[in-house]
TIBA-329965 format. One record per atom (N, C-alpha, C): residue number from 1; residue in one letter; atom name; x, y, z. Coordinates in steps of 0.1 Angstrom, whole numbers, m for minus. Layout:
<node NUM, 'A', 'CA', <X, Y, Z>>
...
***
This chain:
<node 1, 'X', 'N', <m383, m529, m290>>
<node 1, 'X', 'CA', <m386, m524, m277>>
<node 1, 'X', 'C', <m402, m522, m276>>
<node 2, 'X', 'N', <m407, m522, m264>>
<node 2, 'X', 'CA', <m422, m527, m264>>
<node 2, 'X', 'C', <m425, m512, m251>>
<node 3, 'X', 'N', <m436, m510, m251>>
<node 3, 'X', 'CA', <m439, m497, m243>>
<node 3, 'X', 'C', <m441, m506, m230>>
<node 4, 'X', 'N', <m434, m502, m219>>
<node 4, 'X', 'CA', <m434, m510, m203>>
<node 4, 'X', 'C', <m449, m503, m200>>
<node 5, 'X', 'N', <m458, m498, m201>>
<node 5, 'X', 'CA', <m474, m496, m197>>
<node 5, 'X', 'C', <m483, m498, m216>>
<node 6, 'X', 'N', <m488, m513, m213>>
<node 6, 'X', 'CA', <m494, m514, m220>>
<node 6, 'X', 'C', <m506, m500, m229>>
<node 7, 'X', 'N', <m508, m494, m238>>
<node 7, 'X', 'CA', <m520, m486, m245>>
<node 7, 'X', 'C', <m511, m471, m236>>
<node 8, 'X', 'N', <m499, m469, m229>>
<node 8, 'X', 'CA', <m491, m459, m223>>
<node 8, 'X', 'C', <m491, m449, m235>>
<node 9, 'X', 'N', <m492, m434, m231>>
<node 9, 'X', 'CA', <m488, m423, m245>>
<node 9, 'X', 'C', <m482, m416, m233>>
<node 10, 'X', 'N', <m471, m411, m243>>
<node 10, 'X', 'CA', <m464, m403, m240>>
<node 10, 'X', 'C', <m465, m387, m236>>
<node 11, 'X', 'N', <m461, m383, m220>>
<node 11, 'X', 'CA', <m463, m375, m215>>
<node 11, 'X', 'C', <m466, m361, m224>>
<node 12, 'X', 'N', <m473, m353, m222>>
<node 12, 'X', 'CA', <m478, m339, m229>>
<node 12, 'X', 'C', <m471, m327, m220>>
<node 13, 'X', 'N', <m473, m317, m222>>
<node 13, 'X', 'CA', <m471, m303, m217>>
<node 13, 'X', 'C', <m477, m305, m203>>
<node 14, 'X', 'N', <m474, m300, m192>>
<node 14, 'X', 'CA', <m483, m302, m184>>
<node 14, 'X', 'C', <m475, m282, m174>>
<node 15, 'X', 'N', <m475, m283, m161>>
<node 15, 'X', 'CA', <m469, m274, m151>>
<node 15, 'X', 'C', <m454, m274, m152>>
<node 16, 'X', 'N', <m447, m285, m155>>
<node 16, 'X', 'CA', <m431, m284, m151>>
<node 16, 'X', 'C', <m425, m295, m164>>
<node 17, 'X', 'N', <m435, m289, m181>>
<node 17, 'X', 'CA', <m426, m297, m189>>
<node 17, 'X', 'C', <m434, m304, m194>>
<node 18, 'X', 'N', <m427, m309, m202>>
<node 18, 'X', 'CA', <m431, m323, m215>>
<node 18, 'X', 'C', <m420, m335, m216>>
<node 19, 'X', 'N', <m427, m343, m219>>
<node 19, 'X', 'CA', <m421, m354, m217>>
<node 19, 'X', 'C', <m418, m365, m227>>
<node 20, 'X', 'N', <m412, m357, m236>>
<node 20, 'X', 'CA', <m402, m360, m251>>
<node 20, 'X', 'C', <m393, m360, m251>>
<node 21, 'X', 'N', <m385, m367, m258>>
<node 21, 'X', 'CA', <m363, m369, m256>>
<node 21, 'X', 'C', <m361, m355, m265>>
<node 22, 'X', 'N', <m354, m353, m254>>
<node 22, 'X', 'CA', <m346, m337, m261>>
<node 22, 'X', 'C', <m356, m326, m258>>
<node 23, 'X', 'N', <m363, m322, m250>>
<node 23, 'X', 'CA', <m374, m309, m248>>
<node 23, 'X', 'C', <m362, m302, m235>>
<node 24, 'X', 'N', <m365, m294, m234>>
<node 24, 'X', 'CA', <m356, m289, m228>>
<node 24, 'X', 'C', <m360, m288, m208>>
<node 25, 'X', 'N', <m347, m285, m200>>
<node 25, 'X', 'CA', <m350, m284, m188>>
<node 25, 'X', 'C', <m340, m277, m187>>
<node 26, 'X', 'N', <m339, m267, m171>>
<node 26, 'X', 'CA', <m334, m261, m166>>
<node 26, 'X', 'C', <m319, m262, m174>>
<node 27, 'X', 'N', <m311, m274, m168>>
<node 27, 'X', 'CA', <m299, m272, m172>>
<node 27, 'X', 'C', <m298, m280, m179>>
<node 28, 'X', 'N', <m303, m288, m185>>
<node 28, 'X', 'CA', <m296, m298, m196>>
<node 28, 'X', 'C', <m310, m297, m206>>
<node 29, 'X', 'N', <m314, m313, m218>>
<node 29, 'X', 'CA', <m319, m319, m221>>
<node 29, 'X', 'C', <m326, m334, m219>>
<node 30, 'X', 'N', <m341, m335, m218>>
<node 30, 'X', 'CA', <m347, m344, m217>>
<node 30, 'X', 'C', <m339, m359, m221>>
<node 31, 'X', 'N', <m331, m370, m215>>
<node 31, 'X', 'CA', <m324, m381, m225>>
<node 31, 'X', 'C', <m335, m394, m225>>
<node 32, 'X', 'N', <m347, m390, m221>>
<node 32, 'X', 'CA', <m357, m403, m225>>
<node 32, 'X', 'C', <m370, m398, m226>>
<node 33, 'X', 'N', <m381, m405, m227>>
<node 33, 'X', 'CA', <m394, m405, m229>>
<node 33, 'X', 'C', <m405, m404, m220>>
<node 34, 'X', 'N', <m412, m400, m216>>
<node 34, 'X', 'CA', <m424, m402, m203>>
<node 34, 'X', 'C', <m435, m412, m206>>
<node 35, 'X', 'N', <m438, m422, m201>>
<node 35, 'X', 'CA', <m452, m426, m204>>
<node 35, 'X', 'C', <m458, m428, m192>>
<node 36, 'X', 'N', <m472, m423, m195>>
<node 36, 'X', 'CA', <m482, m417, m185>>
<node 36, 'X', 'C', <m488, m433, m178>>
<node 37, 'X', 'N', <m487, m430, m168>>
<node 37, 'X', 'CA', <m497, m442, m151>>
<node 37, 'X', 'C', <m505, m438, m148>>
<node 38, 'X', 'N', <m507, m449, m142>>
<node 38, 'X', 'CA', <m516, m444, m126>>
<node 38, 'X', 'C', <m503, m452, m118>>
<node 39, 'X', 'N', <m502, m438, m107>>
<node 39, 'X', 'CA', <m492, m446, m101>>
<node 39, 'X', 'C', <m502, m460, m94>>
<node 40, 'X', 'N', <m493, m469, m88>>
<node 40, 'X', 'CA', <m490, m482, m89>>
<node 40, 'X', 'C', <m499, m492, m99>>
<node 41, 'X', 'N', <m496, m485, m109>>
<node 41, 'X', 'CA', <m498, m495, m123>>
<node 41, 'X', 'C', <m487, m504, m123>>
<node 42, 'X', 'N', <m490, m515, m129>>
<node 42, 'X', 'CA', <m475, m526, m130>>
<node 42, 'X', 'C', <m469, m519, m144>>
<node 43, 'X', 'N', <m456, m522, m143>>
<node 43, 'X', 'CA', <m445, m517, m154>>
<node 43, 'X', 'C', <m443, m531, m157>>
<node 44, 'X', 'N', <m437, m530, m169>>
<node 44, 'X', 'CA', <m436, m546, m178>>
<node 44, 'X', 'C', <m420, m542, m185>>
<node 45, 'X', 'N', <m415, m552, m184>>
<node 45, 'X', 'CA', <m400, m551, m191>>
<node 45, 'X', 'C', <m404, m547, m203>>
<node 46, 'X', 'N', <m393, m534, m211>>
<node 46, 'X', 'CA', <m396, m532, m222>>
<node 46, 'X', 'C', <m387, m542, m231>>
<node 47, 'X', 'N', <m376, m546, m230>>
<node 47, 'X', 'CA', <m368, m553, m234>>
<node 47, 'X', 'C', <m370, m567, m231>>
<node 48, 'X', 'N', <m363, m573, m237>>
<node 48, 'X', 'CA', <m352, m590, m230>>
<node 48, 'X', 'C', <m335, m588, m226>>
<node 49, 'X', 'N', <m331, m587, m214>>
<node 49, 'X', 'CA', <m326, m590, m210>>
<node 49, 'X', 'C', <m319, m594, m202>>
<node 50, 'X', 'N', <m312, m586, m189>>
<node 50, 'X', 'CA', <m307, m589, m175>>
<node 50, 'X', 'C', <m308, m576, m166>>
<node 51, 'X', 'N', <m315, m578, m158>>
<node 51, 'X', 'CA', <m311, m570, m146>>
<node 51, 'X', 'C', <m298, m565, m144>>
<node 52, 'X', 'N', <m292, m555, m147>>
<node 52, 'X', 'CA', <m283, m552, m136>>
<node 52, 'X', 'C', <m284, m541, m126>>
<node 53, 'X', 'N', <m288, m535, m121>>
<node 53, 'X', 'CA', <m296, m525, m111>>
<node 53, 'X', 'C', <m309, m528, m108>>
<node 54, 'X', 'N', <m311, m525, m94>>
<node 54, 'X', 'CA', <m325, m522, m90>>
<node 54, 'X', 'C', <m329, m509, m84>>
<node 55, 'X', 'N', <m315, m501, m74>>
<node 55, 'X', 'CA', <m313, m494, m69>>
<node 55, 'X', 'C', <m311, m476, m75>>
<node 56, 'X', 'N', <m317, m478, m86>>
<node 56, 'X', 'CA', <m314, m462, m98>>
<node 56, 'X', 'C', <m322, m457, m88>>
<node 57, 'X', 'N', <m315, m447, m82>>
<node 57, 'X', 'CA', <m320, m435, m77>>
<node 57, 'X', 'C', <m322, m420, m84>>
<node 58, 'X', 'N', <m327, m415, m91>>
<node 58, 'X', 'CA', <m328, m404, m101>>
<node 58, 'X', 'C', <m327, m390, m90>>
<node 59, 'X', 'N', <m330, m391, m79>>
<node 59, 'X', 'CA', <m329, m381, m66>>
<node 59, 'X', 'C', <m317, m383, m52>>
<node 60, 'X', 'N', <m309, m376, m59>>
<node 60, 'X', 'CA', <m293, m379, m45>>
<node 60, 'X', 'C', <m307, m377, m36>>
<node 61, 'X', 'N', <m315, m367, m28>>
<node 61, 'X', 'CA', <m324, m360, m17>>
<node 61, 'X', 'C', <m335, m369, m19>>
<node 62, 'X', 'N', <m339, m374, m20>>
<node 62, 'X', 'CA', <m354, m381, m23>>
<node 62, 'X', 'C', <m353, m400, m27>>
<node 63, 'X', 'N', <m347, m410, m18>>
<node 63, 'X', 'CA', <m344, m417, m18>>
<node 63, 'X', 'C', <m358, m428, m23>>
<node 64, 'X', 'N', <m370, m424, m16>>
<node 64, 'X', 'CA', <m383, m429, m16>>
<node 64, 'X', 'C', <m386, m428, m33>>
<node 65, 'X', 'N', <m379, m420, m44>>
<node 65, 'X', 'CA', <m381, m426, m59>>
<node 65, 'X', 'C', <m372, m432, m62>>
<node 66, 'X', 'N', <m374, m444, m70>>
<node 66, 'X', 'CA', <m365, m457, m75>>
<node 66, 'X', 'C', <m365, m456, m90>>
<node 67, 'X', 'N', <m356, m464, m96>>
<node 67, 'X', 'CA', <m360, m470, m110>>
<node 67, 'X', 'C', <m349, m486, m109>>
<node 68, 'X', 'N', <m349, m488, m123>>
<node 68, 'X', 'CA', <m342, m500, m129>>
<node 68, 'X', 'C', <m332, m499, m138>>
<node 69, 'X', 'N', <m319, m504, m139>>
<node 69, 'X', 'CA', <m317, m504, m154>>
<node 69, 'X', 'C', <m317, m523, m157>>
<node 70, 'X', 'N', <m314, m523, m172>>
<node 70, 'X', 'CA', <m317, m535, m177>>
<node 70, 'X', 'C', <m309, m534, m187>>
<node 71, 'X', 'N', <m298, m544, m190>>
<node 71, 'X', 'CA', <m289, m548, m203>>
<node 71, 'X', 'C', <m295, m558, m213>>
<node 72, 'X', 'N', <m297, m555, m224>>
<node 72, 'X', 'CA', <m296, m556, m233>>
<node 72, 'X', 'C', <m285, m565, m244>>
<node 73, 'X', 'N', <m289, m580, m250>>
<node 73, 'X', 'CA', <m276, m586, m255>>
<node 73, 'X', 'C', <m265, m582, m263>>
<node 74, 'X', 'N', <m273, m567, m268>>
<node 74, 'X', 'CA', <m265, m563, m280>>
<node 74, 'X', 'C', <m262, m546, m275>>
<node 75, 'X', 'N', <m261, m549, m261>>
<node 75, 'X', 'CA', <m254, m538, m255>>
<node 75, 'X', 'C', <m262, m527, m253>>
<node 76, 'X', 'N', <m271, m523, m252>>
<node 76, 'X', 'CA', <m281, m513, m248>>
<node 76, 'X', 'C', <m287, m515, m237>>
<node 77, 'X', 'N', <m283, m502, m228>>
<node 77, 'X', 'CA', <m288, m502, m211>>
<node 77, 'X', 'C', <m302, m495, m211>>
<node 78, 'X', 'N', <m311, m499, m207>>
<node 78, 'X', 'CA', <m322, m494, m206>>
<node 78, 'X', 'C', <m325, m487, m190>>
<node 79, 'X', 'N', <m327, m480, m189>>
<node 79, 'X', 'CA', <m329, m474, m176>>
<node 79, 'X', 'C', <m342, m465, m174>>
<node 80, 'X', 'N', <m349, m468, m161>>
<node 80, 'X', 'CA', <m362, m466, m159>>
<node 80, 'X', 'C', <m363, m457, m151>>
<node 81, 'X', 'N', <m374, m451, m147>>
<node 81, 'X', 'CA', <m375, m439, m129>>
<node 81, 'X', 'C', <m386, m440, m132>>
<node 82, 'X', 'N', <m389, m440, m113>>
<node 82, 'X', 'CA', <m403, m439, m113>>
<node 82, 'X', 'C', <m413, m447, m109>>
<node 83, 'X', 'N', <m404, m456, m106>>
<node 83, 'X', 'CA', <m415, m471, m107>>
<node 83, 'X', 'C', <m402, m480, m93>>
<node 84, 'X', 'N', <m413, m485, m84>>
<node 84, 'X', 'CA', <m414, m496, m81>>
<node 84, 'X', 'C', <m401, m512, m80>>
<node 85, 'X', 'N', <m389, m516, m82>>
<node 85, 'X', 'CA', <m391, m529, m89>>
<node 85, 'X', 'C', <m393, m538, m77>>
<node 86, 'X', 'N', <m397, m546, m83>>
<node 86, 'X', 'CA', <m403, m560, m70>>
<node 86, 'X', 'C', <m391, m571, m79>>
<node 87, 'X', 'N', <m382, m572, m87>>
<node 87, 'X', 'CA', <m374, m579, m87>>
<node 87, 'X', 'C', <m362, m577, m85>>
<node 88, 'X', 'N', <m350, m591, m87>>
<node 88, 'X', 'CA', <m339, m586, m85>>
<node 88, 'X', 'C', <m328, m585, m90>>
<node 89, 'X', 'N', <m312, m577, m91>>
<node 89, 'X', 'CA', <m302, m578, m101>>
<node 89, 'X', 'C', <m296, m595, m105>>
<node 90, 'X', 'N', <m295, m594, m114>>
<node 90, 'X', 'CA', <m295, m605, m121>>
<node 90, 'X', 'C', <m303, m615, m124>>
<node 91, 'X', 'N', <m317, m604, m125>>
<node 91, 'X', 'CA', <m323, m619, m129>>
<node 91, 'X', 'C', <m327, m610, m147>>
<node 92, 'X', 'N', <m330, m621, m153>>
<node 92, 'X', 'CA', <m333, m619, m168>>
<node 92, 'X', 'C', <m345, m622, m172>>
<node 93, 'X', 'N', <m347, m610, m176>>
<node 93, 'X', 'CA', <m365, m607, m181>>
<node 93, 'X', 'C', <m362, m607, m194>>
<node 94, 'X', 'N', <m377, m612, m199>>
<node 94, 'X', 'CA', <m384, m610, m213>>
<node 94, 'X', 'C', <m393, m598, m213>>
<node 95, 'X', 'N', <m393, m595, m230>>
<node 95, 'X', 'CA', <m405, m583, m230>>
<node 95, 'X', 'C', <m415, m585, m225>>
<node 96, 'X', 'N', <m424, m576, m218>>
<node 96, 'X', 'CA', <m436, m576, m215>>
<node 96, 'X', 'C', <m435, m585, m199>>
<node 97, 'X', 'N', <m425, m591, m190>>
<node 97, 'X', 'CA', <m429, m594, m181>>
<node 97, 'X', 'C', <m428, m584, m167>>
<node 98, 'X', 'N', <m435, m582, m161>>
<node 98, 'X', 'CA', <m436, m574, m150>>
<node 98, 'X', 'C', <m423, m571, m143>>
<node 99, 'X', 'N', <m424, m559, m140>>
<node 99, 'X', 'CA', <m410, m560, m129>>
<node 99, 'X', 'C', <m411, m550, m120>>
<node 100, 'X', 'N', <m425, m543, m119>>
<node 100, 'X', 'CA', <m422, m534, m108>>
<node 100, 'X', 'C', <m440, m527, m109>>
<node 101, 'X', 'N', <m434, m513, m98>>
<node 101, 'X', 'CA', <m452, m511, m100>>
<node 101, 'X', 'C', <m445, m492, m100>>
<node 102, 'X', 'N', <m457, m488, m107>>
<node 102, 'X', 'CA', <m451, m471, m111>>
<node 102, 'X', 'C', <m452, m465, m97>>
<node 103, 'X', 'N', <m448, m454, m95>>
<node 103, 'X', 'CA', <m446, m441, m83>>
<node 103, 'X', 'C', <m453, m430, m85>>
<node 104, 'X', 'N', <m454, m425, m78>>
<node 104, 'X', 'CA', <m464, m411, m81>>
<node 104, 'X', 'C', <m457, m397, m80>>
<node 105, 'X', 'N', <m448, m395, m94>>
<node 105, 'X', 'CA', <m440, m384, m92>>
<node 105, 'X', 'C', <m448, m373, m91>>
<node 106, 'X', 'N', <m459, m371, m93>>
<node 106, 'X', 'CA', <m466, m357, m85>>
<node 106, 'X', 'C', <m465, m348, m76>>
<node 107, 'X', 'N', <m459, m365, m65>>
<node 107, 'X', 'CA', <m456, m358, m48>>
<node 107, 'X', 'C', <m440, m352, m47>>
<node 108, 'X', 'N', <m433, m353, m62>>
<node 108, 'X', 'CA', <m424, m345, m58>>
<node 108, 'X', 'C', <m424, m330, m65>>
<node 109, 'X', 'N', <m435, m331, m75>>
<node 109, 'X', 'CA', <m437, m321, m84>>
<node 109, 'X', 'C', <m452, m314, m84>>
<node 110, 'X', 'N', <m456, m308, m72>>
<node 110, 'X', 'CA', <m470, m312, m69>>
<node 110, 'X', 'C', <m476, m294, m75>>
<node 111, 'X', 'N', <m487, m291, m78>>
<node 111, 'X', 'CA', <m493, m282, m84>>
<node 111, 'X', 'C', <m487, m267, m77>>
<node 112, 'X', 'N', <m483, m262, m82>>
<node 112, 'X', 'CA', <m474, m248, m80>>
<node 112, 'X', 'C', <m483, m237, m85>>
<node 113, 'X', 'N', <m497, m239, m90>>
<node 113, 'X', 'CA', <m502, m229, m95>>
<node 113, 'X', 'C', <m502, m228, m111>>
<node 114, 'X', 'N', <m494, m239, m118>>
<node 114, 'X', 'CA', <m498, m242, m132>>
<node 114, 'X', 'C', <m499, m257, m133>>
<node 115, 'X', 'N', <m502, m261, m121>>
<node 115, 'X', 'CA', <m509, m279, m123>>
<node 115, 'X', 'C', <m495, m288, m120>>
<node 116, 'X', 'N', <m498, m300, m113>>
<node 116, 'X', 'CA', <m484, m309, m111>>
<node 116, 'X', 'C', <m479, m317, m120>>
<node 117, 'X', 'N', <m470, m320, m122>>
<node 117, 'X', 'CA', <m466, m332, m131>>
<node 117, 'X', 'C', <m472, m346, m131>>
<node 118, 'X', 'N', <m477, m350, m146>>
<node 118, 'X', 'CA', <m484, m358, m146>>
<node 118, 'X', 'C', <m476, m371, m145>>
<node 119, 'X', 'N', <m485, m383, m136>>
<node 119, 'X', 'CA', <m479, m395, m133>>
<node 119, 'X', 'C', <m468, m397, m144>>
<node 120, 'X', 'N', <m460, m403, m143>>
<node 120, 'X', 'CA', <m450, m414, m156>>
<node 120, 'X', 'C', <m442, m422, m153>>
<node 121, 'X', 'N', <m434, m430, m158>>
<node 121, 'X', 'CA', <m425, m433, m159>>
<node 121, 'X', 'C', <m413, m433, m173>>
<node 122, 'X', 'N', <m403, m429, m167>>
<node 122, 'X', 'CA', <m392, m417, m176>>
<node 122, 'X', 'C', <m387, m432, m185>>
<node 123, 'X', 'N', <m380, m435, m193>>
<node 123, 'X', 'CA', <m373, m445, m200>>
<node 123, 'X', 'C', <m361, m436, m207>>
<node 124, 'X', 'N', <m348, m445, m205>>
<node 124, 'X', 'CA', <m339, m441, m210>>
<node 124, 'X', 'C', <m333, m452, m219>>
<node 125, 'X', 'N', <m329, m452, m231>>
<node 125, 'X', 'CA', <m322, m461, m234>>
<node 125, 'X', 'C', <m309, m454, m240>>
<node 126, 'X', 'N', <m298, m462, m236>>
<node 126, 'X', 'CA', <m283, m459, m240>>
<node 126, 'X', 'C', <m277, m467, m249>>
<node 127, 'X', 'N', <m268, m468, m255>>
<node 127, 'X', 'CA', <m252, m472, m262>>
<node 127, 'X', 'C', <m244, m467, m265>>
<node 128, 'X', 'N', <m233, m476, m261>>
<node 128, 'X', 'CA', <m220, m465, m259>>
<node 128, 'X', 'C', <m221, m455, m251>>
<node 129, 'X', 'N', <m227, m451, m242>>
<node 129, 'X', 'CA', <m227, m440, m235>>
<node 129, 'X', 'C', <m229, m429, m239>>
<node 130, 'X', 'N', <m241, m428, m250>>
<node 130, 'X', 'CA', <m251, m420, m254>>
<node 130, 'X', 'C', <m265, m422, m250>>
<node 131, 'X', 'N', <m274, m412, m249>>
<node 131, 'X', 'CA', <m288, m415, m251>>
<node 131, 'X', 'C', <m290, m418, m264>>
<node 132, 'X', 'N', <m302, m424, m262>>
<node 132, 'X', 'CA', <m311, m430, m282>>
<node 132, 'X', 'C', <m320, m425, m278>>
<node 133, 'X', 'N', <m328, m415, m286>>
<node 133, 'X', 'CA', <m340, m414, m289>>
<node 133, 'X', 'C', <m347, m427, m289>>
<node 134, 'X', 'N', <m359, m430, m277>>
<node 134, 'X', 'CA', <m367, m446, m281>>
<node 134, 'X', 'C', <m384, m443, m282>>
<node 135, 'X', 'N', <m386, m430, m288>>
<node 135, 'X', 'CA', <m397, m427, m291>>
<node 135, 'X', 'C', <m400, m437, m302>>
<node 136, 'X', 'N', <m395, m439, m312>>
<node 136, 'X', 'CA', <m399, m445, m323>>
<node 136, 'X', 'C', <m404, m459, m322>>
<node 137, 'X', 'N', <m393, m465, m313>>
<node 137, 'X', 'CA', <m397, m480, m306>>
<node 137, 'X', 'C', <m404, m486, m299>>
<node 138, 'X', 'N', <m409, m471, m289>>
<node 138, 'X', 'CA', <m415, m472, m278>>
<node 138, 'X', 'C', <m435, m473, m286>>
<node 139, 'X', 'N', <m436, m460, m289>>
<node 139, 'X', 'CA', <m445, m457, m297>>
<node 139, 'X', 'C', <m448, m459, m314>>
<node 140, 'X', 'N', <m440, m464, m318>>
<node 140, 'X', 'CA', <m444, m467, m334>>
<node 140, 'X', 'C', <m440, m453, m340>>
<node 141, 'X', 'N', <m436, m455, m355>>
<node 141, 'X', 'CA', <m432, m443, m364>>
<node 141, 'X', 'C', <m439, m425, m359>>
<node 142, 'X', 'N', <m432, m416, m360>>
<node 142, 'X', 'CA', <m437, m405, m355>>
<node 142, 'X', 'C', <m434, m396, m365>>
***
C-alpha cells in the first residue's frame, strides 16, 4: 500500500481528535488513518485494483462529502472519505494513479474555540469484515 498524498503524514491532535486507527471518538473507535491536504489536492490510488464504489457517503446529513472504496485481488476493500473521485465503478486502478481530488472537512468541523479539524483524507482498509490497521503500510514501520 502506497500513501494516496504523496510526502502525506498522518493527522496529529488538533480541536475534535487525532487521526490514528484506534484513538478514540464519541461512540466508537477510529477504523483508519488521516493523512493531511490541502483540500483539492489530487488523491492517488493507494492500491491496484477495481473500483467498486464511488458514491461512499461517510454523512447520511451532509451529502456534499464523498469518498471511494476500491477492491483489492486478494480481497482487501479499501475505503476512502473526503476526497473528490473524478472516476468511475469499475474501472481498475494502479498504485499511485489519480482518482479524485481531497475536500475540505474543516467546513464540517470548523473552529469551536479549540481550532477546526485539519484538512485529510480518512483511509480505511478491511478483510473479512474487519478494520486493519494500515499505518504501517501507509507510512513505513512505526
Amino acid at each position: 500500500m502506497k500513501n494516496p498524498i504523496p510526502g502525506g503524514t498522518l493527522r496529529g491532535k488538533d480541536g475534535w481528535g487525532e487521526g490514528r486507527f484506534g484513538s478514540s471518538r464519541s461512540n466508537h473507535v477510529h477504523r483508519g488513518v488521516d493523512i493531511v491536504v490541502t483540500p483539492g489536492q489530487t488523491v492517488q490510488s493507494p492500491v491496484d485494483g477495481k473500483v467498486v464504489r464511488t458514491e461512499v457517503k461517510p454523512y447520511e446529513d451532509d451529502p456534499s462529502f464523498r469518498g471511494i472504496e476500491i477492491e483489492t485481488a486478494d480481497g482487501h476493500k479499501v475505503k476512502m472519505f473526503y476526497m473528490k473521485p473524478d472516476i468511475s465503478p469499475g474501472t481498475t486502478v494502479k498504485t499511485g494513479d489519480p482518482i479524485g481530488s481531497a475536500q475540505d472537512i474543516s467546513k464540517r468541523y470548523p473552529d469551536k474555540g479549540n481550532g477546526p479539524m485539519t484538512p485529510h483524507v480518512h483511509v480505511e482498509v478491511w478483510k473479512g469484515g474487519m478494520p486493519i490497521d494500515p499505518t504501517g503500510s501507509i507510512f513505513g514501520k512505526r
